[in-house]
PDB file of N, CA, C and O in Angstrom, chain B, residues numbered from 101:
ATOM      1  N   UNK B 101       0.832  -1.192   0.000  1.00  0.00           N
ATOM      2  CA  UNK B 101       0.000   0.000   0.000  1.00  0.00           C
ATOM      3  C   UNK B 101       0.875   1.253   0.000  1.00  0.00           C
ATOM      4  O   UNK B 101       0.267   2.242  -0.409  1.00  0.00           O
ATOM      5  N   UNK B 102       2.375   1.504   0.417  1.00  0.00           N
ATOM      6  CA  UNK B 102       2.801   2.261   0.823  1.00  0.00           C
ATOM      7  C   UNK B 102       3.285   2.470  -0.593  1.00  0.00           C
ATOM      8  O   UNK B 102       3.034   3.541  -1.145  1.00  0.00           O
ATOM      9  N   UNK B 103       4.047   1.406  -1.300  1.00  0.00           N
ATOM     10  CA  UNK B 103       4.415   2.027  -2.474  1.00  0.00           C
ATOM     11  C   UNK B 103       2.842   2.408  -3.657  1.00  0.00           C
ATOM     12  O   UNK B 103       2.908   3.051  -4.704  1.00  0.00           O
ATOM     13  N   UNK B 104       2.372   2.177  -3.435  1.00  0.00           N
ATOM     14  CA  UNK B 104       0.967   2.669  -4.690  1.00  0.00           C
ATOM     15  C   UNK B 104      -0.026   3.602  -3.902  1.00  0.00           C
ATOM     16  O   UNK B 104      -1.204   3.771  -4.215  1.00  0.00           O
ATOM     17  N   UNK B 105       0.543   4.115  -2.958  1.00  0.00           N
ATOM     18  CA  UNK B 105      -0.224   5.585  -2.529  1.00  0.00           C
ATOM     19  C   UNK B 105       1.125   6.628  -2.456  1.00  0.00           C
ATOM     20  O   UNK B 105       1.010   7.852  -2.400  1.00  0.00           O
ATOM     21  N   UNK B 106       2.209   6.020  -2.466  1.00  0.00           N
ATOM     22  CA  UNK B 106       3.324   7.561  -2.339  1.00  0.00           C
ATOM     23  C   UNK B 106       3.144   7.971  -1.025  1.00  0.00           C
ATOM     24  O   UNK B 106       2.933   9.116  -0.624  1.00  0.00           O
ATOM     25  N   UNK B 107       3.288   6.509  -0.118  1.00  0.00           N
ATOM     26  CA  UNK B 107       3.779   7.188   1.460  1.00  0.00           C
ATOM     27  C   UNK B 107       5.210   6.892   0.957  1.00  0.00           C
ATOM     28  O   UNK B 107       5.408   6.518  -0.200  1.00  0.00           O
ATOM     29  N   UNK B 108       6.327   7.091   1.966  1.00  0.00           N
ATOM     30  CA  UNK B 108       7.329   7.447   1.844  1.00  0.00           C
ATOM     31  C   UNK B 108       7.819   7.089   2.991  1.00  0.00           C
ATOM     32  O   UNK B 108       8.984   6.698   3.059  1.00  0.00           O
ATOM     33  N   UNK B 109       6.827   7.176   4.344  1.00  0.00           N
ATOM     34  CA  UNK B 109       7.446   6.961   5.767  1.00  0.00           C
ATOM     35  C   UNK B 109       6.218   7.429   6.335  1.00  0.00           C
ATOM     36  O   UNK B 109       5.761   8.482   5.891  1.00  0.00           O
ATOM     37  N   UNK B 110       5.597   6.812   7.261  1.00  0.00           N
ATOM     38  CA  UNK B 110       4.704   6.788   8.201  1.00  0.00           C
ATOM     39  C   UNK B 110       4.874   7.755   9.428  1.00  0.00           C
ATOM     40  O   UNK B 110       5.733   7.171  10.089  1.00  0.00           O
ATOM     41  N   UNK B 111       4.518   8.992  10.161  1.00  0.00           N
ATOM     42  CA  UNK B 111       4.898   9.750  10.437  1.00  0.00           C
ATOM     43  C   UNK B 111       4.482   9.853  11.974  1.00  0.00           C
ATOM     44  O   UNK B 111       4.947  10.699  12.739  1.00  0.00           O
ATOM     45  N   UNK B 112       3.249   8.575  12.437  1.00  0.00           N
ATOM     46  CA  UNK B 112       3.226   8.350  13.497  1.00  0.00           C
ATOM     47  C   UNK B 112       3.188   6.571  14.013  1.00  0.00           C
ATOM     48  O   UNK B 112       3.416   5.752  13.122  1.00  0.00           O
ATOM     49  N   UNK B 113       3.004   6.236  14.928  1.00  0.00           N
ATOM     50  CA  UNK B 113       3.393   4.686  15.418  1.00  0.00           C
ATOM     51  C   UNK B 113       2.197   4.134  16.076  1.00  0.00           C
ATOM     52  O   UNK B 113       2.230   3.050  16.658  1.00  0.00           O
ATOM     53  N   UNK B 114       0.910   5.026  15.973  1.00  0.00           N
ATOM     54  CA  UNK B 114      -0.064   4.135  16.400  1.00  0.00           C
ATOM     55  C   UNK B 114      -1.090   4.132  15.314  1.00  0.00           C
ATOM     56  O   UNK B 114      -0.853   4.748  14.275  1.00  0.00           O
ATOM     57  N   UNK B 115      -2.028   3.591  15.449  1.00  0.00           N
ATOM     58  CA  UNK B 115      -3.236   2.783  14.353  1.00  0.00           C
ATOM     59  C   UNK B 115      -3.340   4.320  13.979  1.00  0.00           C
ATOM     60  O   UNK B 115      -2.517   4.777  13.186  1.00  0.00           O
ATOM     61  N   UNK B 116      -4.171   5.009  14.439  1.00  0.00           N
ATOM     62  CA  UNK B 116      -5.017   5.902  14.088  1.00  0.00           C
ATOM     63  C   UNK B 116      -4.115   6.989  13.386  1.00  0.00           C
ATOM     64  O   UNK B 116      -4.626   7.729  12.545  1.00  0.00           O
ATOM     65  N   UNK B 117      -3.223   7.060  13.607  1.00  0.00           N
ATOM     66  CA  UNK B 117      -2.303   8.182  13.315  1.00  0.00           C
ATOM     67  C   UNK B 117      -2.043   7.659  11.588  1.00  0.00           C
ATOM     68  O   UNK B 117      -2.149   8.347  10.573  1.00  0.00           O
ATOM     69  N   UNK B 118      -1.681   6.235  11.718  1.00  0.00           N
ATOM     70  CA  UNK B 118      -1.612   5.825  10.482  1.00  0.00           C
ATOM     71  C   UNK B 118      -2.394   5.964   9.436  1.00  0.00           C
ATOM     72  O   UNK B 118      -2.091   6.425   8.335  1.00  0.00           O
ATOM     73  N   UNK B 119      -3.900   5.362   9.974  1.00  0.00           N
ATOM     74  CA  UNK B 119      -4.995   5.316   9.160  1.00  0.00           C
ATOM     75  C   UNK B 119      -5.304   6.649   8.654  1.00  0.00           C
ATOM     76  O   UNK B 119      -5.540   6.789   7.454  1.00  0.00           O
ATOM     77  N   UNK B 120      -5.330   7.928   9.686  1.00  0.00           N
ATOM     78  CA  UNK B 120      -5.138   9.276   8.840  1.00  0.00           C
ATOM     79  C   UNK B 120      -4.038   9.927   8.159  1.00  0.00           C
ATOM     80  O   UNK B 120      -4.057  11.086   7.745  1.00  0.00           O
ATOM     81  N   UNK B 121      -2.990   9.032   8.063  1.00  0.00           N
ATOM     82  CA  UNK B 121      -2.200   9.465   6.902  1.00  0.00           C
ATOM     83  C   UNK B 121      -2.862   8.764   5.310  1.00  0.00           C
ATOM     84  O   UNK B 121      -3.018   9.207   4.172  1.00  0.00           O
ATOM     85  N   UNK B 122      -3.057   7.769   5.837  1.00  0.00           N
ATOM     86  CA  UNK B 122      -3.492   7.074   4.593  1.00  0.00           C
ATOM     87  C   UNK B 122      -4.786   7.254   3.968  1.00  0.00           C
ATOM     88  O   UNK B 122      -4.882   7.162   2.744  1.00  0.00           O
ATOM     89  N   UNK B 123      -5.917   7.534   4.790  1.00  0.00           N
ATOM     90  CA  UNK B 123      -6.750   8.473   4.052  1.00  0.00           C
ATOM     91  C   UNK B 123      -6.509   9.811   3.295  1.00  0.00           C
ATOM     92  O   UNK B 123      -7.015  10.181   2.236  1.00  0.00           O
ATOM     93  N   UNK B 124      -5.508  10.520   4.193  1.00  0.00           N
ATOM     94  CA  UNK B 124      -4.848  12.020   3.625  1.00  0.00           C
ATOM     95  C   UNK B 124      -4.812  11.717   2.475  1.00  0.00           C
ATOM     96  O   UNK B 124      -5.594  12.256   1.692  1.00  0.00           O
ATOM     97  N   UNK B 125      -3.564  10.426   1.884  1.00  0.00           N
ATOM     98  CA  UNK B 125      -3.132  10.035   0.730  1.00  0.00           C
ATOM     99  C   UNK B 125      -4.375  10.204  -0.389  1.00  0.00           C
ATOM    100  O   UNK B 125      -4.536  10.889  -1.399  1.00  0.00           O
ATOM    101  N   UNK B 126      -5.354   8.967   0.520  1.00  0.00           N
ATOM    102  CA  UNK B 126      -6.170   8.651  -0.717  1.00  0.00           C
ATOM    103  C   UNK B 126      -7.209   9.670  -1.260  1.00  0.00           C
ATOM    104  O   UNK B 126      -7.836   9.575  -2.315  1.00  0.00           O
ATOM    105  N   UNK B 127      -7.282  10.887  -0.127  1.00  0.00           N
ATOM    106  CA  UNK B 127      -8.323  12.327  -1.119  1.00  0.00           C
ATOM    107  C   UNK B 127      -7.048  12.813  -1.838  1.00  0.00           C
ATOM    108  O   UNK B 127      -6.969  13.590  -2.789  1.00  0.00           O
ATOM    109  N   UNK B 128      -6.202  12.264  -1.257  1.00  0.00           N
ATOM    110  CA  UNK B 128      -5.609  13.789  -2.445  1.00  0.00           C
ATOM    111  C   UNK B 128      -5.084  12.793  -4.028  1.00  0.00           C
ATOM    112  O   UNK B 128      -4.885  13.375  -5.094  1.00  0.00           O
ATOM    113  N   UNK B 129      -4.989  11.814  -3.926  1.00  0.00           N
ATOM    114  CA  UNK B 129      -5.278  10.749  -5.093  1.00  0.00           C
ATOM    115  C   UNK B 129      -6.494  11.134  -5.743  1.00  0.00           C
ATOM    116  O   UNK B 129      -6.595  11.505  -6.912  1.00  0.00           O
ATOM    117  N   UNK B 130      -7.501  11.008  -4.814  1.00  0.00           N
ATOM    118  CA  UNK B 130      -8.970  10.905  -5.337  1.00  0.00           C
ATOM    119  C   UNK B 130      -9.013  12.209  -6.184  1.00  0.00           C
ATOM    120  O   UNK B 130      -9.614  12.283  -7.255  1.00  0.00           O
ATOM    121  N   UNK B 131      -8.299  13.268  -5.591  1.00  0.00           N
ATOM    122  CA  UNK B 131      -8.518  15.129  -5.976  1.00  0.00           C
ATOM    123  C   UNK B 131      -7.910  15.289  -7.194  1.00  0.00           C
ATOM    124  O   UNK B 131      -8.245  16.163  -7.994  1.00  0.00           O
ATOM    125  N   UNK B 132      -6.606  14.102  -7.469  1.00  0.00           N
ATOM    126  CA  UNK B 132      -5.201  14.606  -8.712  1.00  0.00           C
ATOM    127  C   UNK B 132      -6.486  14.013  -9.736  1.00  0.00           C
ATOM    128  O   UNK B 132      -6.728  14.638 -10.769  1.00  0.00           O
ATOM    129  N   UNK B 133      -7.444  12.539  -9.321  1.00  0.00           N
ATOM    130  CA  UNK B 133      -7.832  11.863 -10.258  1.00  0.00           C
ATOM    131  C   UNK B 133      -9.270  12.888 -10.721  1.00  0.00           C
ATOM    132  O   UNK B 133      -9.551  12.959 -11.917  1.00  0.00           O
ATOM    133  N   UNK B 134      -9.906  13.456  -9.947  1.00  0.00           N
ATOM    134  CA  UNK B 134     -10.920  14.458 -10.433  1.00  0.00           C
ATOM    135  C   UNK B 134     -10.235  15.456 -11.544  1.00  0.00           C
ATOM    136  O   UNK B 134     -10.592  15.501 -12.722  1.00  0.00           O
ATOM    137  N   UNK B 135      -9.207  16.236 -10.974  1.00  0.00           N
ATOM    138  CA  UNK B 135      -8.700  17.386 -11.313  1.00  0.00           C
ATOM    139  C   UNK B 135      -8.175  16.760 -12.820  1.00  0.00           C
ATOM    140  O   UNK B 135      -8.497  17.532 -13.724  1.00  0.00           O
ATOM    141  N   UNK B 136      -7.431  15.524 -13.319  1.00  0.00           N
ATOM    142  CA  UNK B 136      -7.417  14.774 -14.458  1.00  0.00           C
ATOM    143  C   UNK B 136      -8.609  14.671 -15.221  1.00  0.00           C
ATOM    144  O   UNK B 136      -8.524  14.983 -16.409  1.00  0.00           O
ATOM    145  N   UNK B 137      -9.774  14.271 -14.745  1.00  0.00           N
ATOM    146  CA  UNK B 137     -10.769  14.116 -15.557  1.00  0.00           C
ATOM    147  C   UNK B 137     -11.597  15.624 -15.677  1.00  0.00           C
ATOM    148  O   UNK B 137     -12.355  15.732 -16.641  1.00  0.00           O
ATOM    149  N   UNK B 138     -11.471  16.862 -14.674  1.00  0.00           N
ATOM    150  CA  UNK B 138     -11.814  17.493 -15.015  1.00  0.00           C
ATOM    151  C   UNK B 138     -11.820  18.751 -16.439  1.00  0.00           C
ATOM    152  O   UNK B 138     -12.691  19.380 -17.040  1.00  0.00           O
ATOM    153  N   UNK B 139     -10.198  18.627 -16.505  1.00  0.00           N
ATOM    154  CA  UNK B 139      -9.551  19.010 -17.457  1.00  0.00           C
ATOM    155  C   UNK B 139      -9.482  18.408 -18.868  1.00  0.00           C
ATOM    156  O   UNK B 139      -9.271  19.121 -19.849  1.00  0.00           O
ATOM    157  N   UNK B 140      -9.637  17.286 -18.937  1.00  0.00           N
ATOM    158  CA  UNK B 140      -9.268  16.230 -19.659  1.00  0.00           C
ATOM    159  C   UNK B 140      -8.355  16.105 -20.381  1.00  0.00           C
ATOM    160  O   UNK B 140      -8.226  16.184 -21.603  1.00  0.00           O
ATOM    161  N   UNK B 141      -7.512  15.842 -19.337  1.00  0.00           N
ATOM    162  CA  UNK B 141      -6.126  15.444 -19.812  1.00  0.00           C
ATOM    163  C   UNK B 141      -5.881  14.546 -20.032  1.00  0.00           C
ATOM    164  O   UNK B 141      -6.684  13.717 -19.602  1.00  0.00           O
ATOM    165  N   UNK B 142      -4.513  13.895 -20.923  1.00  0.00           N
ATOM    166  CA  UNK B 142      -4.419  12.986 -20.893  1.00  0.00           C
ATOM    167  C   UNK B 142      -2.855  12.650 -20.444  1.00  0.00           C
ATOM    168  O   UNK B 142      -2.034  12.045 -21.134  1.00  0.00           O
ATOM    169  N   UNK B 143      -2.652  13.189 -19.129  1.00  0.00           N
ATOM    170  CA  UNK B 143      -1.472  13.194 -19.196  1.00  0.00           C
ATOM    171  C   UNK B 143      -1.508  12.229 -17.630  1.00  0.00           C
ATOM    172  O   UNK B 143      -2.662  12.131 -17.212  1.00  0.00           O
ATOM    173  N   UNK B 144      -0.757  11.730 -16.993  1.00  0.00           N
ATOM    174  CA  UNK B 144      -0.732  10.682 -15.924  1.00  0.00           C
ATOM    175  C   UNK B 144      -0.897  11.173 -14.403  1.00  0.00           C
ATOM    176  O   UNK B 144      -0.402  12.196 -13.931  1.00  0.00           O
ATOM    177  N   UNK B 145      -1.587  10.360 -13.824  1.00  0.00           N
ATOM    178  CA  UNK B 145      -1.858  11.258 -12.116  1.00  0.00           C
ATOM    179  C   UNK B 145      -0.548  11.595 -11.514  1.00  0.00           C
ATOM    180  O   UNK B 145      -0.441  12.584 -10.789  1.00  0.00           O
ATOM    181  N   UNK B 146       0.567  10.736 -11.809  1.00  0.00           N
ATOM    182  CA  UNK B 146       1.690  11.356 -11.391  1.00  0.00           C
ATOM    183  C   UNK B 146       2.384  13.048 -12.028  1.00  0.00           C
ATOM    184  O   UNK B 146       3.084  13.946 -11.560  1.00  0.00           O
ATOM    185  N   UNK B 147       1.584  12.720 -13.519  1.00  0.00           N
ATOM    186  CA  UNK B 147       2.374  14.443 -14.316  1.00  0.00           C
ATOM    187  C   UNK B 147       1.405  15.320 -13.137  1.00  0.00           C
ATOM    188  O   UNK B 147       1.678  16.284 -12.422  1.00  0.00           O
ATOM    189  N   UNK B 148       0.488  14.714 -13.263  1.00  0.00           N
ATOM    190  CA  UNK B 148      -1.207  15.914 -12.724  1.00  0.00           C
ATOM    191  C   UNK B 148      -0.670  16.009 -11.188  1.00  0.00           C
ATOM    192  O   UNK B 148      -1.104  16.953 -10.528  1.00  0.00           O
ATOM    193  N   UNK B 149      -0.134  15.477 -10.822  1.00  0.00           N
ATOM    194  CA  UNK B 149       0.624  15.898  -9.040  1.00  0.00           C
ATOM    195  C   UNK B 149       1.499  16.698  -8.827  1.00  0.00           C
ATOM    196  O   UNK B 149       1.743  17.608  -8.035  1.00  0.00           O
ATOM    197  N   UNK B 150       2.183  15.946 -10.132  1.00  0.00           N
ATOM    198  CA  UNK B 150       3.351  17.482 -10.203  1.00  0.00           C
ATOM    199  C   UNK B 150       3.212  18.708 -10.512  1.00  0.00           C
ATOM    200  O   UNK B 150       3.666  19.630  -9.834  1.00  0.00           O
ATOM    201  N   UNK B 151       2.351  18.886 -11.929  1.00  0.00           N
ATOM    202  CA  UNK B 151       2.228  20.160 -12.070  1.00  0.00           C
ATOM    203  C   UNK B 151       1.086  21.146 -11.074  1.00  0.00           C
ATOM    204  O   UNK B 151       0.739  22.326 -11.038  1.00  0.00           O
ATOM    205  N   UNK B 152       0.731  19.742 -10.247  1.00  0.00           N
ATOM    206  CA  UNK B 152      -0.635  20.542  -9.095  1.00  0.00           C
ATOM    207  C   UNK B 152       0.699  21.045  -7.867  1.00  0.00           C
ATOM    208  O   UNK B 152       0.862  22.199  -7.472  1.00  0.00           O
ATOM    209  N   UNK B 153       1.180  20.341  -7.624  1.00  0.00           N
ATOM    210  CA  UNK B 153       2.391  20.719  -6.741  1.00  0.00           C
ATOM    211  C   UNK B 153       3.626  22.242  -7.631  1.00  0.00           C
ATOM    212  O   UNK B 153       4.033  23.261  -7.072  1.00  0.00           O
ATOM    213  N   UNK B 154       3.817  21.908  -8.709  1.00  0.00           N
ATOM    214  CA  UNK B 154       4.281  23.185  -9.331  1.00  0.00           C
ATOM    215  C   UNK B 154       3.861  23.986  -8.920  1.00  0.00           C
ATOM    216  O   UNK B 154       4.489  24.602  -8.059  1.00  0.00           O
ATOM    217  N   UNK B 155       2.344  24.478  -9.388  1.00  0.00           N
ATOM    218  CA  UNK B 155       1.227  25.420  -9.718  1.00  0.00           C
ATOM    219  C   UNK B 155       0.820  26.076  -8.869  1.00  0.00           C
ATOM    220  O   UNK B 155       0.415  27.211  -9.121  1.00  0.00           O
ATOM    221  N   UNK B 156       0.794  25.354  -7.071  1.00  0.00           N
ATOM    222  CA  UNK B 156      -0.005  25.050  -6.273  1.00  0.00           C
ATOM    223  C   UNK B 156       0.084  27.102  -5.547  1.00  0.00           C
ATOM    224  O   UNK B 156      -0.803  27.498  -4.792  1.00  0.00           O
ATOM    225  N   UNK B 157       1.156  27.967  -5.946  1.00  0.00           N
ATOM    226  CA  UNK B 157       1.303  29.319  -5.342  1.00  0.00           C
ATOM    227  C   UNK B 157       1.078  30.246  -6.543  1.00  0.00           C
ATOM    228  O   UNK B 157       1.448  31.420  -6.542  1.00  0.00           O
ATOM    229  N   UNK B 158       0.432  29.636  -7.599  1.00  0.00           N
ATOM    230  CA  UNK B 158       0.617  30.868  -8.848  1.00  0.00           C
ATOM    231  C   UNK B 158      -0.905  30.128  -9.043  1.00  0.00           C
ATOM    232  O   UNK B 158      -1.446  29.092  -8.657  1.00  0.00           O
ATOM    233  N   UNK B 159      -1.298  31.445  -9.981  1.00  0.00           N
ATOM    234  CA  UNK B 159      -2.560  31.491 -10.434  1.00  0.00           C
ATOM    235  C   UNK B 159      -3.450  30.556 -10.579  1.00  0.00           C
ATOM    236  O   UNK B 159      -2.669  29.606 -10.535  1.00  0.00           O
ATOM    237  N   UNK B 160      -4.267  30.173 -10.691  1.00  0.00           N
ATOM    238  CA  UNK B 160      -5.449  29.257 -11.463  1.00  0.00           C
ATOM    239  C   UNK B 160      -5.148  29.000 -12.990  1.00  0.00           C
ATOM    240  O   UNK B 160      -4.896  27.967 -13.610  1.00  0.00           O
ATOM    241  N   UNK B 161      -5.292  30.596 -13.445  1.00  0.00           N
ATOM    242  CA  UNK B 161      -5.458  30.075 -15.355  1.00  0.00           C
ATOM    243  C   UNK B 161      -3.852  29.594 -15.527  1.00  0.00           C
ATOM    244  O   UNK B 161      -3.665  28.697 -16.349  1.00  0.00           O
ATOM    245  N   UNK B 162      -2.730  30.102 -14.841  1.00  0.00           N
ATOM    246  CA  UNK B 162      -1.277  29.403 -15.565  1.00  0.00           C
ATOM    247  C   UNK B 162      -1.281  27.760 -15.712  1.00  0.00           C
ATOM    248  O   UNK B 162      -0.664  26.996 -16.455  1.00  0.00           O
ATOM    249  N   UNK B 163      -2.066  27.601 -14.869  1.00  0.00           N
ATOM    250  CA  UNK B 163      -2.192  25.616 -14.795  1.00  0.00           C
ATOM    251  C   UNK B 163      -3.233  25.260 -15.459  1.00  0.00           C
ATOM    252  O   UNK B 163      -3.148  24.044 -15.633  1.00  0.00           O
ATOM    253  N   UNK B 164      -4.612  25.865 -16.140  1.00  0.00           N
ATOM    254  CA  UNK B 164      -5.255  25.547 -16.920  1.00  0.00           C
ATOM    255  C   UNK B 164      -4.987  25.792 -18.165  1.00  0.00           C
ATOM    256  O   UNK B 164      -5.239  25.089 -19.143  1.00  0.00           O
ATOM    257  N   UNK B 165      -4.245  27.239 -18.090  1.00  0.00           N
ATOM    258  CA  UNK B 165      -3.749  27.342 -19.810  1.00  0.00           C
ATOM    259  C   UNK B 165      -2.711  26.562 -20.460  1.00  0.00           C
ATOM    260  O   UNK B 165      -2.591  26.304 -21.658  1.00  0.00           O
ATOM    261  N   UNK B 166      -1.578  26.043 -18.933  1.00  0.00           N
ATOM    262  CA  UNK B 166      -0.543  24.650 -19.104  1.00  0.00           C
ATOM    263  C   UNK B 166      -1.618  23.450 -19.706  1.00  0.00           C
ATOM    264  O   UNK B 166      -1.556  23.246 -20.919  1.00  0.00           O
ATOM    265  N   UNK B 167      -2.301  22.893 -19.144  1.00  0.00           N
ATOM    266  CA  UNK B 167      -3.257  21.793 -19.518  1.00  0.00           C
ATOM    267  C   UNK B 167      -3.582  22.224 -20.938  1.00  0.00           C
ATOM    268  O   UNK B 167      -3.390  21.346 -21.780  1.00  0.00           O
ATOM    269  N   UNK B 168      -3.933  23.129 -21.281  1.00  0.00           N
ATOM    270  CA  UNK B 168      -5.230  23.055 -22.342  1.00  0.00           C
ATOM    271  C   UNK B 168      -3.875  23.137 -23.345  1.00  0.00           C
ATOM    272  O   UNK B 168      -3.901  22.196 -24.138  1.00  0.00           O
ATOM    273  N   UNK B 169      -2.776  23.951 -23.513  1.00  0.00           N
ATOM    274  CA  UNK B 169      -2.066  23.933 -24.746  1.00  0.00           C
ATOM    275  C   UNK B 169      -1.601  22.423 -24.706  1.00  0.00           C
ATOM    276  O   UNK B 169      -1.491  21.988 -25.853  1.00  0.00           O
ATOM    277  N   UNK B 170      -1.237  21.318 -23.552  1.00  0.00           N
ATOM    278  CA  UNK B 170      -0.743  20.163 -24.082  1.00  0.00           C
ATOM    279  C   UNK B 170      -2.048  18.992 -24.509  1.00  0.00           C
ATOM    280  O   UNK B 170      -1.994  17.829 -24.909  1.00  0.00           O
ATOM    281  N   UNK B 171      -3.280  19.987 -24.189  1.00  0.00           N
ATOM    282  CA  UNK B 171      -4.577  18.998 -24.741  1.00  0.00           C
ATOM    283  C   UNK B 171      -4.698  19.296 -26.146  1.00  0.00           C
ATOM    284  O   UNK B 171      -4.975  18.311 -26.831  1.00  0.00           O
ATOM    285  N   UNK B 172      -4.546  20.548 -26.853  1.00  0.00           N
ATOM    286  CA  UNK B 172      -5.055  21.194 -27.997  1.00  0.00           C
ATOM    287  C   UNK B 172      -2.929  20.884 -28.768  1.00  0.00           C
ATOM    288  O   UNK B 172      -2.066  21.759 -28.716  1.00  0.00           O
ATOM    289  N   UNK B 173      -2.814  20.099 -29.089  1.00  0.00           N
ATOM    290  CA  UNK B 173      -1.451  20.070 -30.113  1.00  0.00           C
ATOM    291  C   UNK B 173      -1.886  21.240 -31.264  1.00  0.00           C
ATOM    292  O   UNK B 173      -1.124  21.505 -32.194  1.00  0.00           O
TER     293      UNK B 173
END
């Protein structure tokens, strides 16, 4: 589970602490995989993390107008 959610290291040592890291994981999976289909991209949840992590202090349209020129060749 740890490698196909992109934990890295578990950050506390009891159940619960765990289980809310690993939910953390899985909305923000769930959010890269919306934010993919919202756009419709076709580019991979890992590109769509990165450039959401790029993006994440600059504008709105710089990351939609990124998307749409690599949707529209």
């Amino acid at each position: 589970m740890k490698q196909h959610l992109s934990i890295l290291k578990f950050y506390g040592h009891n159940d619960q602490t765990i289980y809310d890291q690993v939910y953390l994981v899985m909305i923000v999976y769930c959010l890269n995989v919306l934010a993919q289909l919202n756009t419709e991209s076709h580019q991979s949840s890992l590109q769509i993390n990165w450039l959401l992590k790029a993006f994440l202090w600059k504008l709105i349209y710089t990351w939609v107008q990124k998307v749409q020129k690599e949707r529209d060749p």
